[in-house]
N, CA, C and O atoms as CSV, one atom per row, in Angstrom:
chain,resi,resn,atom,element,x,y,z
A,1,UNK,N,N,39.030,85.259,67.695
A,1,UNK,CA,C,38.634,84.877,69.028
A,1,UNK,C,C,39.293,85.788,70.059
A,1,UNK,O,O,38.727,86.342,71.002
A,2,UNK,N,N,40.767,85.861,69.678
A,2,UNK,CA,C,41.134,87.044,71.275
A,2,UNK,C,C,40.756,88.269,70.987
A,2,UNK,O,O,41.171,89.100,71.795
A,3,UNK,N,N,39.737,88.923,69.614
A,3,UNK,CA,C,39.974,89.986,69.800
A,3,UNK,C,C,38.399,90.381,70.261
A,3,UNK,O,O,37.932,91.516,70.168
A,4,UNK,N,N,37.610,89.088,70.829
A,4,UNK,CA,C,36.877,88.983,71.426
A,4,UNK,C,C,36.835,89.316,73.154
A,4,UNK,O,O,36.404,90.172,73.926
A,5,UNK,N,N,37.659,87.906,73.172
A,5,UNK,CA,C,38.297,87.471,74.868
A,5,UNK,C,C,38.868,88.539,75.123
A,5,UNK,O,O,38.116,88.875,76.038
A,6,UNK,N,N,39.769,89.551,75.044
A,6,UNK,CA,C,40.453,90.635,75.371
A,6,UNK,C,C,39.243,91.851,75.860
A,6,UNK,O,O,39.124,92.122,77.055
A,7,UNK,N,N,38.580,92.376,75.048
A,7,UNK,CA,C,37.328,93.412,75.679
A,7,UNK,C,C,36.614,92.746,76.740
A,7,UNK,O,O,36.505,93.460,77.737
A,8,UNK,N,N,35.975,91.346,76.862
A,8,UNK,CA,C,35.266,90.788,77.591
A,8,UNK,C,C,35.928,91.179,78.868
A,8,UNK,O,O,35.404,91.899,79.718
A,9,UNK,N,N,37.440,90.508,78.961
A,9,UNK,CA,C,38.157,90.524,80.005
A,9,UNK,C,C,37.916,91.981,80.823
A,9,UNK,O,O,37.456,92.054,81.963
A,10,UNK,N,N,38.249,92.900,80.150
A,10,UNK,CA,C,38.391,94.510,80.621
A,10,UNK,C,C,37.154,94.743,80.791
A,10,UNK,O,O,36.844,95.394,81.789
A,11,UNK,N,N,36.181,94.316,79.941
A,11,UNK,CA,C,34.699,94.963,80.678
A,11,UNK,C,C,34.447,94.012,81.918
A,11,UNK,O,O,33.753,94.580,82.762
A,12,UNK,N,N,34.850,92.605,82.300
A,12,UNK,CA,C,34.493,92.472,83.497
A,12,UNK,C,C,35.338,92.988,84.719
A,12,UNK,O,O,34.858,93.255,85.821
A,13,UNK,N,N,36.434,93.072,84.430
A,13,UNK,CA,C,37.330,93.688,85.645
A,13,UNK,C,C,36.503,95.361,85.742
A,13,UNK,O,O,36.160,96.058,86.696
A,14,UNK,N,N,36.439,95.486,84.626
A,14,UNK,CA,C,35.853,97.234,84.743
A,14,UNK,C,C,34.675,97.441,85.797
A,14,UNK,O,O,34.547,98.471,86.460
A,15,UNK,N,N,33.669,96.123,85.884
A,15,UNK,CA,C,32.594,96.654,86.654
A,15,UNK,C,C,32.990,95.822,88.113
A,15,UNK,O,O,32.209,95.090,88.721
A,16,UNK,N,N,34.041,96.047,88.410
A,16,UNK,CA,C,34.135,95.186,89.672
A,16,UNK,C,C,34.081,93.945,90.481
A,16,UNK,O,O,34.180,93.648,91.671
A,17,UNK,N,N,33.858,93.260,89.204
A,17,UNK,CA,C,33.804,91.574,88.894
A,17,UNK,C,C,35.244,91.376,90.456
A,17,UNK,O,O,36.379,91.796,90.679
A,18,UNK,N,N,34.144,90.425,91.190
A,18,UNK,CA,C,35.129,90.047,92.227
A,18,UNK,C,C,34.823,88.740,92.354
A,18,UNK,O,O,33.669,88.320,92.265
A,19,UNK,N,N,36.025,87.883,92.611
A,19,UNK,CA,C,36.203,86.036,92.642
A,19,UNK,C,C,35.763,85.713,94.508
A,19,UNK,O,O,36.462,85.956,95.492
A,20,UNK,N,N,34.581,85.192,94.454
A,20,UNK,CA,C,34.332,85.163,95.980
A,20,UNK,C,C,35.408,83.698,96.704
A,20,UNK,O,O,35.694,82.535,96.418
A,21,UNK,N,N,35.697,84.741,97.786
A,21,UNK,CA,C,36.723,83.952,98.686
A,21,UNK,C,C,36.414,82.430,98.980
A,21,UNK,O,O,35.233,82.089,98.916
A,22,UNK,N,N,37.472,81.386,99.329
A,22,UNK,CA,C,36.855,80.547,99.337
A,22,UNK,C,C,35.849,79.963,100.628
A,22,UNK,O,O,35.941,80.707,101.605
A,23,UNK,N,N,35.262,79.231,100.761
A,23,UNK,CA,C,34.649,79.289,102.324
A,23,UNK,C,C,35.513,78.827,103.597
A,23,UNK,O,O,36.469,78.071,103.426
A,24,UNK,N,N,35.230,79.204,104.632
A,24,UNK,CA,C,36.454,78.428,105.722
A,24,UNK,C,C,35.867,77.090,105.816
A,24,UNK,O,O,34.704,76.781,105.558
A,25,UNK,N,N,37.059,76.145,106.320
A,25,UNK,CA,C,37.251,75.127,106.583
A,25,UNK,C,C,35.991,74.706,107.857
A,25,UNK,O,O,36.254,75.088,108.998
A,26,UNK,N,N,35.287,74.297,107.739
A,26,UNK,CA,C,34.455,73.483,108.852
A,26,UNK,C,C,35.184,73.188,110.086
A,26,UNK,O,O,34.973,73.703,111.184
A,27,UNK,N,N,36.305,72.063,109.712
A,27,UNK,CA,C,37.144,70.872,110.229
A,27,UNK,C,C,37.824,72.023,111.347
A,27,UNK,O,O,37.787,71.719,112.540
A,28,UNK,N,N,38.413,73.282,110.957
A,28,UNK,CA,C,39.589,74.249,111.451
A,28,UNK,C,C,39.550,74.011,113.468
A,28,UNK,O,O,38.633,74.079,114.286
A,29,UNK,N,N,39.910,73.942,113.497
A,29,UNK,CA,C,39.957,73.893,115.624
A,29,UNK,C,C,39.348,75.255,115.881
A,29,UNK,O,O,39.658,76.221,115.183
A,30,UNK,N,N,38.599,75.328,116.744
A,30,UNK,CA,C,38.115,76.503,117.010
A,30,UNK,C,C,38.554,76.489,119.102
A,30,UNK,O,O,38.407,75.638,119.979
A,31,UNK,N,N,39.017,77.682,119.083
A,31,UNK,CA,C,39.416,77.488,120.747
A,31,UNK,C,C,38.420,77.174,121.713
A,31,UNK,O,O,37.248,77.331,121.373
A,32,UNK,N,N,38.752,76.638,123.191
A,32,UNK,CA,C,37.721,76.658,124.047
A,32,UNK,C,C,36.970,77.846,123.739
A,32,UNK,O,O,35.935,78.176,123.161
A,33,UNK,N,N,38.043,78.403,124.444
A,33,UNK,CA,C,37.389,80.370,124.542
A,33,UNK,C,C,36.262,80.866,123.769
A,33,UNK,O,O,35.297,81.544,124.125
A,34,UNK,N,N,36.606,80.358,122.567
A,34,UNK,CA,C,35.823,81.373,121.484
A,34,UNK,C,C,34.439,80.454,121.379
A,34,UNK,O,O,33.447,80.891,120.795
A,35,UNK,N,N,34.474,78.881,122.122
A,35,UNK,CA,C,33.193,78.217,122.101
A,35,UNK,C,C,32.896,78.340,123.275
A,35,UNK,O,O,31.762,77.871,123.375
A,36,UNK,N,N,33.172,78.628,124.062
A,36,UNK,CA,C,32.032,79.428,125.411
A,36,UNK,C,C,31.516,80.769,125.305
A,36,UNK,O,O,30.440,80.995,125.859
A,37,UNK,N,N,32.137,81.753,124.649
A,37,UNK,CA,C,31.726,82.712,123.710
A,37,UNK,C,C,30.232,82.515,123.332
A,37,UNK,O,O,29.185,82.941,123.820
A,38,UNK,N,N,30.508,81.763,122.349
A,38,UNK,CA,C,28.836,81.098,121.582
A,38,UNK,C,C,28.676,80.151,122.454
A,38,UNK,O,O,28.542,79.115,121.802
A,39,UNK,N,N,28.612,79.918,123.601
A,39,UNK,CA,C,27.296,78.990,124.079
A,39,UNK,C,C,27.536,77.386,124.442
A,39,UNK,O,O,26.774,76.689,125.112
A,40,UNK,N,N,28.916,76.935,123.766
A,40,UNK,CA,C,28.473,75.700,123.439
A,40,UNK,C,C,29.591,75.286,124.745
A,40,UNK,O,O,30.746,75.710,124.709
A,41,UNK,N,N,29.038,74.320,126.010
A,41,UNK,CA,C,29.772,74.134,126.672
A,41,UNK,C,C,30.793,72.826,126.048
A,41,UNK,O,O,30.194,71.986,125.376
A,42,UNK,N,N,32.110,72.655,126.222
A,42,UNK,CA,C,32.885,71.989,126.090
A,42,UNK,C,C,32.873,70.697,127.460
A,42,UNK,O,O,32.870,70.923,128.670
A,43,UNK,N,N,32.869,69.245,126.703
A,43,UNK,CA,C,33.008,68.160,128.082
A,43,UNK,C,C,34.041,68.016,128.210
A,43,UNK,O,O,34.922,68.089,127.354
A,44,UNK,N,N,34.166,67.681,129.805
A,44,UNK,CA,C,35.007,67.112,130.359
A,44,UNK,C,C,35.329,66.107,129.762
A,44,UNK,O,O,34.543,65.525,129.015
A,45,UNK,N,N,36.906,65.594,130.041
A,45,UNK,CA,C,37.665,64.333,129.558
A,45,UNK,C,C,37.805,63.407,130.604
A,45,UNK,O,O,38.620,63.816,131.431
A,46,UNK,N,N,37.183,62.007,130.962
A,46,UNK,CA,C,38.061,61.620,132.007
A,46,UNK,C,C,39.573,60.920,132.031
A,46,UNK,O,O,39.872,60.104,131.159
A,47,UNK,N,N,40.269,61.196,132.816
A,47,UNK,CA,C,42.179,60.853,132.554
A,47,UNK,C,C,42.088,60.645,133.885
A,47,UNK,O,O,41.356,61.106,134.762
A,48,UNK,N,N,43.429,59.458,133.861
A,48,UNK,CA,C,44.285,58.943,134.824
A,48,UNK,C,C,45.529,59.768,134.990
A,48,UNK,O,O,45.974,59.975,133.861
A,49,UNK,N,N,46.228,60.287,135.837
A,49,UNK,CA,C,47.284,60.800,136.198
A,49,UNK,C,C,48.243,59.773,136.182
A,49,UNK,O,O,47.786,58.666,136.470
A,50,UNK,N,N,49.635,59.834,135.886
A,50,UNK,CA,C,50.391,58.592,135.204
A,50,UNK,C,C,51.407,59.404,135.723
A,50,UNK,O,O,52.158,58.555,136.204
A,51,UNK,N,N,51.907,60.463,135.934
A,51,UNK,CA,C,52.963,61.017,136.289
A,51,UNK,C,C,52.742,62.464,136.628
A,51,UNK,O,O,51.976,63.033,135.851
A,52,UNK,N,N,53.261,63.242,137.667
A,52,UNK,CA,C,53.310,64.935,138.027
A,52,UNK,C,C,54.897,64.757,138.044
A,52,UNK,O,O,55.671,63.921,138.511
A,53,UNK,N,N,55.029,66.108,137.209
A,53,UNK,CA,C,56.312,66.537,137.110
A,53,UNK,C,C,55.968,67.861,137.829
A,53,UNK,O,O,55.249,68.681,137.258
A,54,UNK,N,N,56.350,68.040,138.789
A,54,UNK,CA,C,56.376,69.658,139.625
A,54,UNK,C,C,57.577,70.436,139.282
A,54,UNK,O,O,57.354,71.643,139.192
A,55,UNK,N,N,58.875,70.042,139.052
A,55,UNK,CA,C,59.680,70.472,138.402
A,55,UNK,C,C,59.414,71.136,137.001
A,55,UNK,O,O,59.545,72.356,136.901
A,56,UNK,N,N,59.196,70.688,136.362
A,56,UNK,CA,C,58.345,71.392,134.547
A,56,UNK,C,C,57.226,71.361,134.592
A,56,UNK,O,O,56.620,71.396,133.521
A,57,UNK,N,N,56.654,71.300,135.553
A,57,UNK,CA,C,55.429,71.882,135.591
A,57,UNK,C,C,54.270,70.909,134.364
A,57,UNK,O,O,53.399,71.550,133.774
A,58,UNK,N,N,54.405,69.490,134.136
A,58,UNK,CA,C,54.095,69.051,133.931
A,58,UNK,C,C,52.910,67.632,134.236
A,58,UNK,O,O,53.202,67.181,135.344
A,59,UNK,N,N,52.112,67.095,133.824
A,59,UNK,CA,C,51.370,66.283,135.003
A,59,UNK,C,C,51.075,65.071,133.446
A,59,UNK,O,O,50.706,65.586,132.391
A,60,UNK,N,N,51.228,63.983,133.501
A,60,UNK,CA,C,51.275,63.321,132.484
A,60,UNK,C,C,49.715,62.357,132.798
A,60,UNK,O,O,49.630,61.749,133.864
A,61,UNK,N,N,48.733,62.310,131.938
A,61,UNK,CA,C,47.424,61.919,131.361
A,61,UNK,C,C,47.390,60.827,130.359
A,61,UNK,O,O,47.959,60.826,129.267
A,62,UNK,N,N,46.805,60.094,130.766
A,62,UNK,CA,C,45.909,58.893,130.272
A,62,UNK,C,C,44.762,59.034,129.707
A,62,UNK,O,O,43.902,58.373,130.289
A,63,UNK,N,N,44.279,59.769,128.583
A,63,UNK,CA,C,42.482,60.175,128.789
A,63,UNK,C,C,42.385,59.427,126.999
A,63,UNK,O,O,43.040,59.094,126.011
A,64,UNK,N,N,40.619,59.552,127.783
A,64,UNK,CA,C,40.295,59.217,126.373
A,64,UNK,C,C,40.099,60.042,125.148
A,64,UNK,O,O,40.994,60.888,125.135
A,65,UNK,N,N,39.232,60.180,123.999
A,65,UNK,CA,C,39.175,61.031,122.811
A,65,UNK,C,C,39.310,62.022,123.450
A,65,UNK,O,O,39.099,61.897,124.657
A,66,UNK,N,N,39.762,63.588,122.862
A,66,UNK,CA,C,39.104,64.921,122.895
A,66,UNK,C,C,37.977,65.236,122.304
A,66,UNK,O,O,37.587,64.488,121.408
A,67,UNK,N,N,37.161,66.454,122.672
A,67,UNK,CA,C,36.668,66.524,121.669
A,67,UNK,C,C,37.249,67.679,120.483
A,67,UNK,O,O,36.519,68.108,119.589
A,68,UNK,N,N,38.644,68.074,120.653
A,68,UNK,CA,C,39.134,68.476,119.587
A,68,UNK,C,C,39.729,67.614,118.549
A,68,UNK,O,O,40.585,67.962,117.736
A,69,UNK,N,N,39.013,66.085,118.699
A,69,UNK,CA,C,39.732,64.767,117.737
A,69,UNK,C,C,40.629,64.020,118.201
A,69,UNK,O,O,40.741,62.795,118.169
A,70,UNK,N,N,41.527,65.127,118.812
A,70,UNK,CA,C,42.441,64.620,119.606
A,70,UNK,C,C,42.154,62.364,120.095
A,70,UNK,O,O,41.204,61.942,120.754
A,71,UNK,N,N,43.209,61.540,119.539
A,71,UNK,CA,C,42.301,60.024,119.942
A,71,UNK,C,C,42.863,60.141,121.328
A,71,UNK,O,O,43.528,61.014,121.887
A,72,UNK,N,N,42.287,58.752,121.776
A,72,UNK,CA,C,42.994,58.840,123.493
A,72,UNK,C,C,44.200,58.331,123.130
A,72,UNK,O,O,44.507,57.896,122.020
A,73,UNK,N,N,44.999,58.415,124.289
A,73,UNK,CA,C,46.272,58.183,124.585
A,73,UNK,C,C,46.856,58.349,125.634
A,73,UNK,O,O,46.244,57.895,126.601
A,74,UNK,N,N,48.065,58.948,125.909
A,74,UNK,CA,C,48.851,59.168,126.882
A,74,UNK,C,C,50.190,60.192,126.988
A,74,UNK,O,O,51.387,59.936,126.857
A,75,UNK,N,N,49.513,61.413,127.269
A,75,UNK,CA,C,50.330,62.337,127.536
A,75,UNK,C,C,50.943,63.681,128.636
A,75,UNK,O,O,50.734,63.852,129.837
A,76,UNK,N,N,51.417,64.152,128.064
A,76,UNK,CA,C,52.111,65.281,129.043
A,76,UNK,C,C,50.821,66.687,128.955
A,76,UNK,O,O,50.141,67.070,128.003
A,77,UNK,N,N,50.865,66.962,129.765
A,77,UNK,CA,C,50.191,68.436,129.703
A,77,UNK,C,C,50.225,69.374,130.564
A,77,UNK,O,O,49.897,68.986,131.685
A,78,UNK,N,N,50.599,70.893,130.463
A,78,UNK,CA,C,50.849,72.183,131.125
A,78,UNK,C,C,50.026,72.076,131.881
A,78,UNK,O,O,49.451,70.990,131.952
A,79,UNK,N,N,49.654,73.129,132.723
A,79,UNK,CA,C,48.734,73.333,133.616
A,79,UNK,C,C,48.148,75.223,133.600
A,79,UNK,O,O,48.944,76.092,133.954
A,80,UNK,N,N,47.147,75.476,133.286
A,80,UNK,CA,C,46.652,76.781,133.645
A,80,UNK,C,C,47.035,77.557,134.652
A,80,UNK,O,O,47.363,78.743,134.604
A,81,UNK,N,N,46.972,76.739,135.700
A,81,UNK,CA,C,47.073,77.524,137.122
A,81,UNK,C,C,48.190,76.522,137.444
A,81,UNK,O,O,47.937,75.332,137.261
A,82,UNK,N,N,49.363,76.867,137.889
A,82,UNK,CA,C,50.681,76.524,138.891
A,82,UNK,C,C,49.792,75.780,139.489
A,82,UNK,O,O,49.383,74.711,139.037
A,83,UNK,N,N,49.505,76.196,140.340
A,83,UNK,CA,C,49.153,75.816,141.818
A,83,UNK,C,C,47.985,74.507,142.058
A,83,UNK,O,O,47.447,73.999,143.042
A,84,UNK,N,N,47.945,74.320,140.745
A,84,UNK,CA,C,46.911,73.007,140.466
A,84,UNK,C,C,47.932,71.472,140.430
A,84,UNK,O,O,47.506,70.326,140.580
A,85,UNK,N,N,49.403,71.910,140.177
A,85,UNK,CA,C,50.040,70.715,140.859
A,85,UNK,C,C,50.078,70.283,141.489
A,85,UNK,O,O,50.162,69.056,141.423
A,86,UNK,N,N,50.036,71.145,142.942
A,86,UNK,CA,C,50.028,70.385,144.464
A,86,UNK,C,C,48.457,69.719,144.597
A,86,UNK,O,O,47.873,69.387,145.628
A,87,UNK,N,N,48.084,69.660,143.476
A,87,UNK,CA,C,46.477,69.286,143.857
A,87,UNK,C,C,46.466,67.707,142.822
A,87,UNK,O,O,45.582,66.860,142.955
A,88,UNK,N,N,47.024,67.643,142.343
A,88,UNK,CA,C,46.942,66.293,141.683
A,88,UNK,C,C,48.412,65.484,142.025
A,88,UNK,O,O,49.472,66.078,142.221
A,89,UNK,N,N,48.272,64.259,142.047
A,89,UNK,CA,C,49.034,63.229,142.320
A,89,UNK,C,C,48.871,61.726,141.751
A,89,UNK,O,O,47.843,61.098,142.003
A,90,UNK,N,N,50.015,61.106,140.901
A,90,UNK,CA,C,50.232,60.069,140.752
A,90,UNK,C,C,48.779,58.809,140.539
A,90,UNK,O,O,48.302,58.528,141.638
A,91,UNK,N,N,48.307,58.317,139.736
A,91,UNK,CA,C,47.033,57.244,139.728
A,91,UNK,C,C,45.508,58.236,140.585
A,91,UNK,O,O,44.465,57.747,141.018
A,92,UNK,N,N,45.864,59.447,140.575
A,92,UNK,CA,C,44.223,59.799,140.085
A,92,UNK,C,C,43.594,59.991,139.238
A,92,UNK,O,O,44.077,60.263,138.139
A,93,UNK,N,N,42.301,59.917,139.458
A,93,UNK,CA,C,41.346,60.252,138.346
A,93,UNK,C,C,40.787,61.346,138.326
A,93,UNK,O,O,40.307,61.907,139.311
A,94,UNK,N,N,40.796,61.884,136.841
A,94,UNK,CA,C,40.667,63.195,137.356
A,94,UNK,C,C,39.580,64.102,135.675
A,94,UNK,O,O,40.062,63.769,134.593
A,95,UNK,N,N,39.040,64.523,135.633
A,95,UNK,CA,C,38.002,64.900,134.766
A,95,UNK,C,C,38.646,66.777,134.395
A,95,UNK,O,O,38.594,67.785,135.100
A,96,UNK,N,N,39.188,66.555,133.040
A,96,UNK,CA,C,39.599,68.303,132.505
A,96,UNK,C,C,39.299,68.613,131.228
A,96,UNK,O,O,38.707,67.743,130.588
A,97,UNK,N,N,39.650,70.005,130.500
A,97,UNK,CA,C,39.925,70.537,129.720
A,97,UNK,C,C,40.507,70.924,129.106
A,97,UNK,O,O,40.534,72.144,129.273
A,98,UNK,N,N,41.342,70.489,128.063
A,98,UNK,CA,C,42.505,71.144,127.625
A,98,UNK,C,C,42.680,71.522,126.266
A,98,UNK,O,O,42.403,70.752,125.347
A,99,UNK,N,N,43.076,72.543,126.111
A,99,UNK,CA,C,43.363,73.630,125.149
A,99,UNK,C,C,44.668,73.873,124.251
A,99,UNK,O,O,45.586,73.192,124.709
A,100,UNK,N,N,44.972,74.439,123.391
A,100,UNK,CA,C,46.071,74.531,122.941
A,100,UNK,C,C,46.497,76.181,123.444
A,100,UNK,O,O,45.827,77.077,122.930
A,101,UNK,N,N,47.534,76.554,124.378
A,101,UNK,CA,C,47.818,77.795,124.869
A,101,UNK,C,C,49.442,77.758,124.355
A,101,UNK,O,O,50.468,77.156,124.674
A,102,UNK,N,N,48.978,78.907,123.237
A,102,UNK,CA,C,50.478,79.022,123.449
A,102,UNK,C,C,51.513,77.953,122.602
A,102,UNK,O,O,52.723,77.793,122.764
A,103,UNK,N,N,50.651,77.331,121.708
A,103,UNK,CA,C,51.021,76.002,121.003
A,103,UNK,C,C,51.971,74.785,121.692
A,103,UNK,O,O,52.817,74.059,121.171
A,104,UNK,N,N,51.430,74.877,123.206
A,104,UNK,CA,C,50.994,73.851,124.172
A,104,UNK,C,C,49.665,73.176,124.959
A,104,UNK,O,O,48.847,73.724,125.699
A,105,UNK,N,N,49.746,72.035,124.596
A,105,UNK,CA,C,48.469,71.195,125.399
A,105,UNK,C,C,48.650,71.916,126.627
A,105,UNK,O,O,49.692,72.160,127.236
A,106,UNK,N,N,47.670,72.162,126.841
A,106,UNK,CA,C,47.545,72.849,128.290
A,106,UNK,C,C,45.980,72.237,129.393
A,106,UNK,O,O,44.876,72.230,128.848
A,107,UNK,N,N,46.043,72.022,130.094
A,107,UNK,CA,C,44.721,71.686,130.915
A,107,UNK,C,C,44.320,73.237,131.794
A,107,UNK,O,O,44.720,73.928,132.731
A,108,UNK,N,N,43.300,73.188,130.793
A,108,UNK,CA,C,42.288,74.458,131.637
A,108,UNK,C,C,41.326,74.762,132.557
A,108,UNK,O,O,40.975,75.716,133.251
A,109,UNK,N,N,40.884,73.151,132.235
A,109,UNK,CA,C,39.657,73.543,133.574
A,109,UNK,C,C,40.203,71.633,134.144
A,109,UNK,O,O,40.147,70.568,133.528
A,110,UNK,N,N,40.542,71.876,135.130
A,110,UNK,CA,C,40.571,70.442,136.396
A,110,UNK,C,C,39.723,70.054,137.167
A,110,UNK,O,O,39.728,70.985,137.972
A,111,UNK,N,N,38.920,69.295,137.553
A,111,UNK,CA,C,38.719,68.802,138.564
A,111,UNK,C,C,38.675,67.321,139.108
A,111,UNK,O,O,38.457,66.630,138.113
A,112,UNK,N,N,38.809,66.261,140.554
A,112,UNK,CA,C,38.605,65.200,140.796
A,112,UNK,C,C,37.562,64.547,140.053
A,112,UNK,O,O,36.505,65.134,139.821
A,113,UNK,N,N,37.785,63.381,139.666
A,113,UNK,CA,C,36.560,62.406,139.458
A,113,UNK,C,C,35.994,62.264,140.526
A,113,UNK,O,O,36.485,62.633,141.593
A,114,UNK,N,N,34.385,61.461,140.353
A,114,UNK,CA,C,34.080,61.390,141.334
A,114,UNK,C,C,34.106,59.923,141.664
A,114,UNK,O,O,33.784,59.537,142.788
């Protein structure tokens, strides 16, 4: 028998016999970025503002699901633009986007509820 299995082996490596890769993951996070790229607009979240930290530059959120899975809850999140702190305050409502930048939640796109 191996003195079978042994030639087999070498004649398939010989003609370039290659093990196809496995497929990617479906599930994998794919960035905003690279899905406005292709087309697919990303929704808004609506969140409650629960806390602005202007000091760390932080603004703490109430929202519901992501659609990166993310469930709802209640958290902290960066801000894209500085200057989008002085624009939110304490028990608003407020409709965003947020991303992982930098392997921080980050909010990318802001705006008021209506």
């Amino acid at each position: 028998m191996k003195a079978l299995f042994v030639p087999m082996i070498a004649a398939i490596l010989a003609t370039g016999f290659a093990v196809p890769a496995p497929a990617a993951d479906k599930t994998e996070h794919m960035d905003h970025g690279a899905m406005h790229a292709h087309g697919a607009e990303v929704p808004l979240t609506e969140g409650l503002v629960r806390k602005v930290d202007k000091a760390g530059g932080l603004v703490t959120v109430s929202h519901g699901p992501l659609p990166n899975g993310m469930p709802a809850m209640t958290m902290a999140f960066r801000l894209k633009e500085a200057a989008w702190i002085d624009k939110v305050k304490d028990g608003q409502k407020i409709r965003f986007v947020a991303d992982d930048v930098g392997g921080a939640m980050t909010i990318v796109r802001l705006e008021a509820a209506k």
